[in-house]
C-alpha positions as CSV (number, residue, x, y, z in Angstrom):
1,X,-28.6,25.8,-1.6
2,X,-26.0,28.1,-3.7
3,X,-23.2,27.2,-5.5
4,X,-19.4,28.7,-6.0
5,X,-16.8,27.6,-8.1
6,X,-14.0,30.4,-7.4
7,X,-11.5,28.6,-5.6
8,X,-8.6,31.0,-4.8
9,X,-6.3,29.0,-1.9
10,X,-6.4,25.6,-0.8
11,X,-4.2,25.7,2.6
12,X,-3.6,22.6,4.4
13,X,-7.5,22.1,6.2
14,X,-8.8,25.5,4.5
15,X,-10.1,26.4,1.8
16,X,-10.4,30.6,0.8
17,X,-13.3,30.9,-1.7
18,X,-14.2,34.6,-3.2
19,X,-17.2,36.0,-5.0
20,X,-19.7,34.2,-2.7
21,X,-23.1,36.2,-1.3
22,X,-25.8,35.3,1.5
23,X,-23.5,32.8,3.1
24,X,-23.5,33.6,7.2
25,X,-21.0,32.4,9.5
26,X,-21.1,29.0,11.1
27,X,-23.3,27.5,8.0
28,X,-22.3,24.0,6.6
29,X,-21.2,23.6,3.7
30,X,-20.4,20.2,1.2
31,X,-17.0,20.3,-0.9
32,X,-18.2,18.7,-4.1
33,X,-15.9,16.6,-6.2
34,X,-18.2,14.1,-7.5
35,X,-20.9,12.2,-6.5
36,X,-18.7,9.6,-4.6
37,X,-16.7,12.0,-3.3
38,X,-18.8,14.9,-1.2
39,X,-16.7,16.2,1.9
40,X,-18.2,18.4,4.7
41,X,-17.1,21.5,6.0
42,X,-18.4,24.9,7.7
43,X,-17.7,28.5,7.3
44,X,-14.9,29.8,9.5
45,X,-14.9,33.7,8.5
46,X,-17.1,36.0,6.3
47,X,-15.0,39.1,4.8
48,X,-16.7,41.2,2.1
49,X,-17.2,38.7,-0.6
50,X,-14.5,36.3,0.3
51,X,-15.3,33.4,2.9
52,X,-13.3,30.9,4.7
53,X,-14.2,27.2,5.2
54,X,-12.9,25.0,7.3
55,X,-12.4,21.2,6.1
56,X,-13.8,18.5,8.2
57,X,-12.3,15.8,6.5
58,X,-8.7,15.3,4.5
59,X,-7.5,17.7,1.7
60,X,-6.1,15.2,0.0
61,X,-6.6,15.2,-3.8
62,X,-8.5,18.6,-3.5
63,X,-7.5,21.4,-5.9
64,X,-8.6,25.0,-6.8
65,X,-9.7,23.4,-10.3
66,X,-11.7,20.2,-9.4
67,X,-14.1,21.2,-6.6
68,X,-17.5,23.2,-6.4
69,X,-19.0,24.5,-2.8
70,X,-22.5,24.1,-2.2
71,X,-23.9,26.0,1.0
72,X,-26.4,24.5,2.7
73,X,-28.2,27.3,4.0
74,X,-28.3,26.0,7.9
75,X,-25.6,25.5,10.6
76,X,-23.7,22.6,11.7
77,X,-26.8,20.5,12.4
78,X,-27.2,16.7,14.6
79,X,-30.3,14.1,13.5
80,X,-31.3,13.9,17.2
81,X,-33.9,11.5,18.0
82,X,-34.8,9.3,20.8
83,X,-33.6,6.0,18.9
84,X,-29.9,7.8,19.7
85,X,-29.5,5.9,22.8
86,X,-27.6,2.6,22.3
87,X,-26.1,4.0,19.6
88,X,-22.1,4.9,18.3
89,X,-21.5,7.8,16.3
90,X,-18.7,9.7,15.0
91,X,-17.7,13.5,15.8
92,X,-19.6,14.5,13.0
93,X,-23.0,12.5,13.9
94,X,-22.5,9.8,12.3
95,X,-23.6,6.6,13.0
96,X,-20.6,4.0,13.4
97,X,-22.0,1.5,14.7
98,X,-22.6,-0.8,11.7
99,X,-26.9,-0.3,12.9
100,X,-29.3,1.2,11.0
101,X,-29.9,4.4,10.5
102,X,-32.2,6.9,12.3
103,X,-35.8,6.1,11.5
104,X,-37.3,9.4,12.6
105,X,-35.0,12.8,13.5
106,X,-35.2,16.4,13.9
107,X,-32.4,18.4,12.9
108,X,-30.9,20.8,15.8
109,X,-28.0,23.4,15.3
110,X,-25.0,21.7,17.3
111,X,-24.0,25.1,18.7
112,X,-27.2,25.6,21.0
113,X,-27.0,28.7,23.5
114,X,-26.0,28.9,26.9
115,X,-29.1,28.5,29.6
116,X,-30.4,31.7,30.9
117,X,-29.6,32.4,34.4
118,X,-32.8,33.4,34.8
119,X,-35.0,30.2,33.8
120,X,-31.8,28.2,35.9
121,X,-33.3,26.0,38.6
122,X,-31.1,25.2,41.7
123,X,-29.2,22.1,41.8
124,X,-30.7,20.2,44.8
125,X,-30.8,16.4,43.9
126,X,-28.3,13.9,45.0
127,X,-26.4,11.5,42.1
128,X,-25.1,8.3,42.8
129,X,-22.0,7.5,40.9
130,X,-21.3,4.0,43.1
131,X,-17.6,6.0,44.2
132,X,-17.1,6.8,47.6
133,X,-14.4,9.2,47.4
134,X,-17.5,11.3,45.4
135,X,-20.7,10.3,46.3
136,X,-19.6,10.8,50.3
137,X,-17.1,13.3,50.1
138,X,-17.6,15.3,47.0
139,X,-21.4,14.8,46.4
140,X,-22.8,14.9,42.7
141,X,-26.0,17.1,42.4
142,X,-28.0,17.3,39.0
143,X,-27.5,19.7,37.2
144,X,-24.0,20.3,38.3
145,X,-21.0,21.2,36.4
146,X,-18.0,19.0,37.8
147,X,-14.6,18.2,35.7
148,X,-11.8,15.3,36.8
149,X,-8.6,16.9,36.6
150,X,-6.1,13.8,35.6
151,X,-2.5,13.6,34.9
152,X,-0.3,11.6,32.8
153,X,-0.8,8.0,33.4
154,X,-3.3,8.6,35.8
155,X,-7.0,6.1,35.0
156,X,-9.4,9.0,34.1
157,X,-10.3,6.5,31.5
158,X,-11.3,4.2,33.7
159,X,-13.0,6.1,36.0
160,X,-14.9,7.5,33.4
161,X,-16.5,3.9,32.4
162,X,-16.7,3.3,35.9
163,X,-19.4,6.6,36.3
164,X,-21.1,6.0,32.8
165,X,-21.7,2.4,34.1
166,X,-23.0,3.6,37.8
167,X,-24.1,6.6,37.6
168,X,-27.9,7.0,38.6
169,X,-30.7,9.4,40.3
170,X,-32.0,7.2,43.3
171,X,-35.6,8.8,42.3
172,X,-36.9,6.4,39.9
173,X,-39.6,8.7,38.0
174,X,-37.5,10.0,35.4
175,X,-35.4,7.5,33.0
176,X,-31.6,8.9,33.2
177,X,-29.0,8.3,30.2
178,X,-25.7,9.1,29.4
179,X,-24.0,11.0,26.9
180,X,-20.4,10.3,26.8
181,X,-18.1,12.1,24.2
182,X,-14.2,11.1,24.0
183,X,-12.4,13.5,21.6
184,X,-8.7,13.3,20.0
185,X,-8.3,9.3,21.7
186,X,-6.6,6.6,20.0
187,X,-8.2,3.1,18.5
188,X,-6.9,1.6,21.7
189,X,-8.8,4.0,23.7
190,X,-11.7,3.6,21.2
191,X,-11.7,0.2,21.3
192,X,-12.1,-0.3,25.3
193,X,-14.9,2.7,25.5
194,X,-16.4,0.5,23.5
195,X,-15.7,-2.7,24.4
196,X,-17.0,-1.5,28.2
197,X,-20.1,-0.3,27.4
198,X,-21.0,-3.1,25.8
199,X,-19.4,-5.6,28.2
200,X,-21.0,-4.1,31.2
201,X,-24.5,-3.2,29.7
202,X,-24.1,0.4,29.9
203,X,-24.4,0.8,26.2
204,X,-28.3,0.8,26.7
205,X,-28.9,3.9,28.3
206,X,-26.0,5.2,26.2
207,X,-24.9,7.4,23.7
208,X,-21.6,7.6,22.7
209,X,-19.9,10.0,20.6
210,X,-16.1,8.9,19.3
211,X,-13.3,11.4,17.9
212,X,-10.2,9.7,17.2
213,X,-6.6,11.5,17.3
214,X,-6.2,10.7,13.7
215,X,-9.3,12.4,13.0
216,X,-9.5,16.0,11.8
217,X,-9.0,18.9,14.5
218,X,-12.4,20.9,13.2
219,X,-14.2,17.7,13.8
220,X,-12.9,17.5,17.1
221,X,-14.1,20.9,17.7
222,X,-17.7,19.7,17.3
223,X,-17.8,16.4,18.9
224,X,-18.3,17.8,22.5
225,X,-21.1,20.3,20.6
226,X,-22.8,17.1,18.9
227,X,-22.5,15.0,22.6
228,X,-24.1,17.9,24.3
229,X,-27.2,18.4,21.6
230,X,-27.8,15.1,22.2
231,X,-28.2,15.4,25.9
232,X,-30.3,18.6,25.3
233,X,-32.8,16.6,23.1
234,X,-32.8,14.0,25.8
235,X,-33.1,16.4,28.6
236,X,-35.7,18.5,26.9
237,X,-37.4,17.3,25.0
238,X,-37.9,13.5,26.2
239,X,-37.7,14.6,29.9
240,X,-35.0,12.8,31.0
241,X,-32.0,13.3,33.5
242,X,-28.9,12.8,31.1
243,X,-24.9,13.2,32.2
244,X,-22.3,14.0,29.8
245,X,-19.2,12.4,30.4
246,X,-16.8,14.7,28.0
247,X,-13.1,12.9,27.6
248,X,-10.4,14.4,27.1
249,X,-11.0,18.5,27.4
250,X,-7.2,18.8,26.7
251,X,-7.7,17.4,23.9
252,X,-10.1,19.7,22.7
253,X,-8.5,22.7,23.3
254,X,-5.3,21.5,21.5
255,X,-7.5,21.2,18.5
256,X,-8.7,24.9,19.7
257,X,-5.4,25.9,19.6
258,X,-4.3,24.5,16.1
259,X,-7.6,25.6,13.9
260,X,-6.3,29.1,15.5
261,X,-3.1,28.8,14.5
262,X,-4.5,27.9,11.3
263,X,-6.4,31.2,10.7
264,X,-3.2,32.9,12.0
265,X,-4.8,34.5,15.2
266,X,-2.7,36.4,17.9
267,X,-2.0,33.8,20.6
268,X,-2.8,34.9,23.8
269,X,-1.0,32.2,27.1
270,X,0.9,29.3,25.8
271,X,-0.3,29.6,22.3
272,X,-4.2,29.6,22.8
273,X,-6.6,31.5,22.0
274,X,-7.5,34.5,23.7
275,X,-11.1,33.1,23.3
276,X,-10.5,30.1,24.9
277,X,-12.6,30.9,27.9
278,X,-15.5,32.3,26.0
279,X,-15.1,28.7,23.8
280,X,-15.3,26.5,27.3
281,X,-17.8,28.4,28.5
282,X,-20.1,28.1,25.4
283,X,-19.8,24.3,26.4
284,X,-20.1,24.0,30.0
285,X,-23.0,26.5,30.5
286,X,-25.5,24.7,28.5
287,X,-25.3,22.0,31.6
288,X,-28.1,22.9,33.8
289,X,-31.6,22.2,35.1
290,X,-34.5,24.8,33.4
291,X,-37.5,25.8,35.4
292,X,-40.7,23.9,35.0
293,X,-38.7,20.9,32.8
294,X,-38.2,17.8,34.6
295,X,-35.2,16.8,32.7
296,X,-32.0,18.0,33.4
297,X,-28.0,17.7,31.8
298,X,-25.2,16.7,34.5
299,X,-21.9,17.8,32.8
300,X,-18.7,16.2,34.3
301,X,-15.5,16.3,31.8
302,X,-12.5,15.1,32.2
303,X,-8.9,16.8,31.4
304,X,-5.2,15.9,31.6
305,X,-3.7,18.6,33.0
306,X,-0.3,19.4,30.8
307,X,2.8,18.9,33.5
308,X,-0.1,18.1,36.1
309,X,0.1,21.8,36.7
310,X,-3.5,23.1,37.8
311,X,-2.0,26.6,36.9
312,X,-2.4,25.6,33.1
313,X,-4.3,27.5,31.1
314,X,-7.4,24.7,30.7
315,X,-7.3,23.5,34.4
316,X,-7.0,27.2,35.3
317,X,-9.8,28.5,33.0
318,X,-12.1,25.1,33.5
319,X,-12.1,26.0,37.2
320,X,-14.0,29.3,37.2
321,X,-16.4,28.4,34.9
322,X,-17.5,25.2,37.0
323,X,-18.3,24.0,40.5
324,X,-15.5,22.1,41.6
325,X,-13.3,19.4,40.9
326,X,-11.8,16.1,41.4
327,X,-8.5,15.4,41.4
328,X,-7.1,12.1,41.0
329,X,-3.3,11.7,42.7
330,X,-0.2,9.9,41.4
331,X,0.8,9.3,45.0
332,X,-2.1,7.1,45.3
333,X,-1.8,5.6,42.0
334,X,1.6,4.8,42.5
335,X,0.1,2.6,46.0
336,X,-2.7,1.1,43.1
337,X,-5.4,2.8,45.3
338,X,-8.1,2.4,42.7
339,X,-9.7,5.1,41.5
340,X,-6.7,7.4,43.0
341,X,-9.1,10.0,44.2
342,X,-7.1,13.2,46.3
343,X,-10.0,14.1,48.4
344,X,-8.5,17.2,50.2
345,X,-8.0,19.7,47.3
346,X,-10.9,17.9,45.7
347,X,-14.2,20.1,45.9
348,X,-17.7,20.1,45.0
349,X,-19.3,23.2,45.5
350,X,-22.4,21.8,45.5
351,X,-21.9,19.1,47.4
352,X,-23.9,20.3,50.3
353,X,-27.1,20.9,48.7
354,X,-27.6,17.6,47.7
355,X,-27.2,15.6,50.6
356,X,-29.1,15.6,54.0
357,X,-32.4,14.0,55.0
358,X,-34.7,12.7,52.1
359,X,-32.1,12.9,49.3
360,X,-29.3,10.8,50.9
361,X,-29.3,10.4,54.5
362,X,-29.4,12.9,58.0
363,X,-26.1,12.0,58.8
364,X,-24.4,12.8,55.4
365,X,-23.0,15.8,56.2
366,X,-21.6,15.7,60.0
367,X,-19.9,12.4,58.4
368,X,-18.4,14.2,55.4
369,X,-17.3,17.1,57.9
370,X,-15.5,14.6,60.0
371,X,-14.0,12.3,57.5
372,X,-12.3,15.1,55.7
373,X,-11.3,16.7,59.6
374,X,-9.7,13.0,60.7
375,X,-7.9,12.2,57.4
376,X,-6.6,15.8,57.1
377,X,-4.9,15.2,60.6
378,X,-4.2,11.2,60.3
379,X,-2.0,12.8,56.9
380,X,-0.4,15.6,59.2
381,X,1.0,12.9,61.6
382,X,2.2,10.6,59.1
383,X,4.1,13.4,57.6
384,X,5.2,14.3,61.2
385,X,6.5,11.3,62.0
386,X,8.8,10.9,59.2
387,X,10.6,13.6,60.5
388,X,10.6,13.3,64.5
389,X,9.8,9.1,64.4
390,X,7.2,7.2,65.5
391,X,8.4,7.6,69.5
392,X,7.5,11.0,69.4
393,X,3.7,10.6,68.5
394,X,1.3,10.4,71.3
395,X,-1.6,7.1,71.6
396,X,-4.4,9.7,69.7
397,X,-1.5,10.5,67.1
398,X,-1.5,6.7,66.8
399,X,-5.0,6.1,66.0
400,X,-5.2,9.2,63.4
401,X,-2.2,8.1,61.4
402,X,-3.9,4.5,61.6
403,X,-7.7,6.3,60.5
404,X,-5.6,7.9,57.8
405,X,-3.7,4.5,56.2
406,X,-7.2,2.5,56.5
407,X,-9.4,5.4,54.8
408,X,-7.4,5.3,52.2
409,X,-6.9,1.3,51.6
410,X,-10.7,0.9,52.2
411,X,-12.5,4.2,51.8
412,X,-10.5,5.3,48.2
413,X,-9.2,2.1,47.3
414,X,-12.4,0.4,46.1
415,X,-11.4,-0.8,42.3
416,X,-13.4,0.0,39.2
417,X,-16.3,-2.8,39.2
418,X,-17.4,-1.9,42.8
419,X,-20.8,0.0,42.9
420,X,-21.1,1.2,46.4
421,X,-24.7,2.5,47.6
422,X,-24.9,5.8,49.6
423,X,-25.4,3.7,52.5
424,X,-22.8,1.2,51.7
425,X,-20.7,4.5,51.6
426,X,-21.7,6.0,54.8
427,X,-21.9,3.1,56.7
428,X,-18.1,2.3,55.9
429,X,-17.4,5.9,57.2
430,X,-18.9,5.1,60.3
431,X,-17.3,2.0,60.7
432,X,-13.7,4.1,60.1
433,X,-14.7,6.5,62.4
434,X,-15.6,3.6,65.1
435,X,-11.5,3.9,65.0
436,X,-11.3,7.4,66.8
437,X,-12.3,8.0,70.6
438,X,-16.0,8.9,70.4
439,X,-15.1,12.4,72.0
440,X,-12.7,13.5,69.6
441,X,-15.4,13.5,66.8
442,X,-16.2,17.0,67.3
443,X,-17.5,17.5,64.1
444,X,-20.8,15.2,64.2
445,X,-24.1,16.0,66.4
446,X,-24.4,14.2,69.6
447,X,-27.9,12.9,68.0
448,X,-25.8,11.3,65.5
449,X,-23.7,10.0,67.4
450,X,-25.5,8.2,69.8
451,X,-27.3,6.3,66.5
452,X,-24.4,5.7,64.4
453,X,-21.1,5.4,66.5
């Protein structure tokens, strides 16, 4: 551990220290006033002698004069162990529950690496989140990489507790957790997180990781780093299948955006840093499955998109780094369809690997193929016929635009607290379908057919 004293700037959440040697980016590092008062930071920059540390807590009665540094020789580090899950902590790792602490631990660097490409394995397993508008339409797989784009006012909160609370791998062999990480929230927020995990149950196979608005931006900078060491300790190391529920991405990158403003970067779009993409990929690639490990991280955040404009910079960059998305709508909002879940410009890339005979069921896929080819229309025809009226719609225009009301009101529309199976889900597409001539369904083998219709 090494010591400085020379203190030359004290700027809002930095802190420019000079004379310092052996000190390497990223390291921690404790601001020493006394021994009730230790704050944490970590190193921002390295130039010559002269190094640049960012605060993690507040400045406040911090001068030039009355601190030391004392650099701790290691990164940013998390006590992972498998006593985490049930547990609360903080954005910096620490426990805020009011339980005990960690028995047993072993310290891991919260910036981790990417996963090779190489040692990936393919995503082929089927998640159950209990949401029809996902499970059936925009299947789930482990391993997969798939963000919630949200809007103002929109319940991405919700639905979030709604998949922590559901979510589940139908094979029973490996225990599944999840990691969820809320950044830049308020105690409101906080407080039903909280309050829903520990309602429902869900706290058990938890672990939850809380960043509140009023809390530093540096620490909010590491809280989806911390969430997602966790789940690679889990995943790794104890062999389980863990999702990471990451709320709310836009958050994040506003923090993103103000420690760079901090350090006086050039901007690069709408004030952000050029390095934003770099940044969100660092984060999203370590979601995978490795080869010959049987656990496995599922990585779904969540982001508000600024204006609800997908063209944003973190909708925008989110998208190429992942495999999909779900969108939720303020049309269907605004009708309290619950969770408001636009299936057409939703995706899941992946969607059709995980579905199928032995992993959900053989007629998974003509059903999804037709269910998106009969609402598309049904919504077509409702939008024709507020321009040329009802009169001018033929009998099969009729029973589309009918399909189309009734897949939303039953399909979409299934609350928060309703846990659907995949067969509760598929047999209610079937029973929607049942509303369409059998020969229009052109979409769906006649095998198929003749079982299910």
């Amino acid at each position: 551990m090494k010591e400085f004293k020379k203190i030359k700037k004290i700027a809002g959440p930095l802190i420019i220290v000079e004379g310092v040697s052996g000190v390497s980016y990223d390291e921690e590092v404790e601001i020493y006033q006394s021994e009730d008062d230790i704050r944490v930071g970590k190193v921002l920059e390295i130039e010559g002698d002269r190094a640049v540390i960012q605060i993690y807590d507040s400045n406040q009665g911090l001068t030039t004069d009355n601190i030391r540094l004392r650099f701790q020789n290691r990164p940013v580090s998390l006590n992972a162990s498998s006593e985490m899950v049930g547990r609360i902590f903080d954005g910096q790792g620490r426990i805020i529950d009011d339980g005990s602490e960690l028995l047993s631990y072993e310290k891991m660097d919260i910036n981790g690496s990417v996963m090779n490409p190489v040692l990936r394995q393919y995503p082929d397993q089927f998640i159950q989140t209990g949401v029809s508008a996902i499970d059936g339409l925009n299947t789930l797989v482990v391993g997969q990489k798939l963000p919630i784009f949200s809007g103002s006012g929109l319940p991405h909160n919700e639905l979030a507790a709604q998949i922590a609370r559901q979510a589940k791998v139908l094979d029973d062999s490996i225990e599944f957790a999840v990691v969820f990480c809320a950044m830049g929230i308020t105690f409101e927020e906080s407080r039903f997180f909280i309050d829903e995990f520990r309602r429902t149950g869900a706290i058990e196979h938890s672990v939850m990781f809380i960043n509140l608005a009023d809390d530093p931006a540096i620490e909010r900078i590491s809280t989806p780093r911390m969430a997602l060491t966790a789940a690679e300790y889990l995943a790794f190391e104890l062999d389980m299948h863990v999702m990471v529920i990451m709320t709310d991405m836009s958050n994040y990158c506003e923090a993103l955006r103000e420690v760079s403003a901090s350090r006086r970067e050039v901007p690069s779009r709408r004030g952000y840093p050029g390095y934003m993409y770099t940044d969100l990929a660092s984060l999203y690639e370590r979601a995978g499955r490795l080869q010959g490990k049987p656990g496995s991280i599922t990585l779904m955040p969540i982001l508000s998109m600024p204006e609800d404009d997908k063209t944003h910079p973190i909708p925008d960059l989110t998208g190429y780094i992942t495999e999909g998305q779900i969108i939720l709508s303020h049309d269907l909002n605004k009708m309290e369809y619950r969770p408001p879940i636009n299936v057409l410009p939703s995706l899941s890339r992946l969607k059709d690997k995980g579905i199928g005979e032995g992993k959900t069921r053989e007629d998974h896929a003509d059903t999804m193929n037709q269910l998106f080819a009969a609402y598309a229309q049904g919504k077509e025809i409702i939008e024709l016929a507020t321009i040329l009226g009802d009169s001018a719609l033929s009998e099969l225009d009729h029973q589309y635009a009918a399909f189309a009301r009734a897949f939303e009101r039953d399909y979409i529309d299934q609350g928060f607290y309703e846990n659907r199976s995949i067969e509760q889900t598929l047999d209610l597409g079937w029973k929607l379908l049942r509303m369409l001539p059998k020969n229009s369904l052109k979409r769906i083998r006649q095998k198929h057919l003749e079982t299910y219709y």
